[in-house]
C-alpha positions in Angstrom: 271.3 171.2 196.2 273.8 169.3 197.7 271.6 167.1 199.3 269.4 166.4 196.4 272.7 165.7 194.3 273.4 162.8 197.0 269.8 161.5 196.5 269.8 161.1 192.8 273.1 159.3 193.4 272.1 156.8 195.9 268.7 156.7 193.8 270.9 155.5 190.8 273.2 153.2 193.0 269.5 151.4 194.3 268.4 151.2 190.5 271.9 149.5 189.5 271.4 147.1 192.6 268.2 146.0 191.7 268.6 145.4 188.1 271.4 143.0 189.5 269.7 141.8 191.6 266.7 140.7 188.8 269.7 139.6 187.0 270.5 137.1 189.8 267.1 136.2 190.5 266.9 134.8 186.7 269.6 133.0 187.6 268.5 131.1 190.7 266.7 127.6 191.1 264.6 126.5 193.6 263.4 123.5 194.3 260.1 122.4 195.5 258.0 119.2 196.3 254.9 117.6 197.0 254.1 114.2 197.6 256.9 113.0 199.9 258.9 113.9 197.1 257.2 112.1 194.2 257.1 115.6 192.4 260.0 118.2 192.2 259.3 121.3 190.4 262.2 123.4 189.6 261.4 127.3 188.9 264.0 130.3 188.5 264.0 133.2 191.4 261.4 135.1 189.1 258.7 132.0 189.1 259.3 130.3 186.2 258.9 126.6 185.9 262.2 125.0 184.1 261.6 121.3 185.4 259.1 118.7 186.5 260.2 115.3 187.8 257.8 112.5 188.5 258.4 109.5 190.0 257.5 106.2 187.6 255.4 104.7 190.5 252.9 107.8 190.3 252.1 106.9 186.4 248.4 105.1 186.7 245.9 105.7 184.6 243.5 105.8 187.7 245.1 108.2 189.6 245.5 110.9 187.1 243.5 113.5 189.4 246.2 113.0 192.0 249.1 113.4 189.5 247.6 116.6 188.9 246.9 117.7 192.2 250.5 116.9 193.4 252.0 118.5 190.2 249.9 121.9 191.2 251.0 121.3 195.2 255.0 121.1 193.9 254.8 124.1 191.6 253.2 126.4 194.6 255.6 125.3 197.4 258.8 126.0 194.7 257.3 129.4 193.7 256.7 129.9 197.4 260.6 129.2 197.9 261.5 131.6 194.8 259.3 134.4 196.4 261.0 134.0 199.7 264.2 133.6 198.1 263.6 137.5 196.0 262.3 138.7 198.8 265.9 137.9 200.9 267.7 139.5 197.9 265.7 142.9 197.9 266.6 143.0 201.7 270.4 143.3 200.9 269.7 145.9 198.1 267.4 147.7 200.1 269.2 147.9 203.5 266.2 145.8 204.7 263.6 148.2 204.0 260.3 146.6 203.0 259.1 146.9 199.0 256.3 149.3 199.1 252.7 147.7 199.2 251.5 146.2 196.1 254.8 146.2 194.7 256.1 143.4 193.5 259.4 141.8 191.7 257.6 139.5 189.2 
């Protein structure tokens, strides 16, 4: 019984860590860019978008499909970053043990 009493500790230790841990997450920015840096997308460590700066020269009524394009390139490389970024963080909690497959933070 022993044994088990030290598992439901560390259990509860893990739990406290990771619900820091989401806590943190929420709190981190990334940054990512497309276009040489035209567009910056800012999300949080959990994915979501909080800014979007274009740059003035990009604004042309004829090139509204590339806008797009580069606003959808920037949001994918920051959420790329924030993924890589939670997935450094569960390291630490976890000792560097992998999540389980098909689990994810957000």
């Amino acid at each position: 019984m022993k044994n088990l009493g030290n598992l439901m500790k560390q259990a509860q230790q893990m739990q406290a860590r990771m619900e820091e841990m989401q806590a943190t997450l929420a709190d981190a920015e990334v940054e990512g860019n497309s276009g040489g840096g035209l567009i910056n997308a800012v999300m949080t460590g959990k994915g979501e978008l909080k800014r979007l700066k274009i740059d003035p020269s990009l604004v042309d009524k004829d090139e509204v499909e590339v806008l797009e394009d580069l606003i959808v390139a920037a949001c994918a490389d920051a959420k790329a970053k924030a993924e890589a970024h939670a997935a450094e963080e569960m390291k630490k909690v976890t000792g560097g043990l992998p999540l389980p497959p098909g689990m994810k933070l957000f």
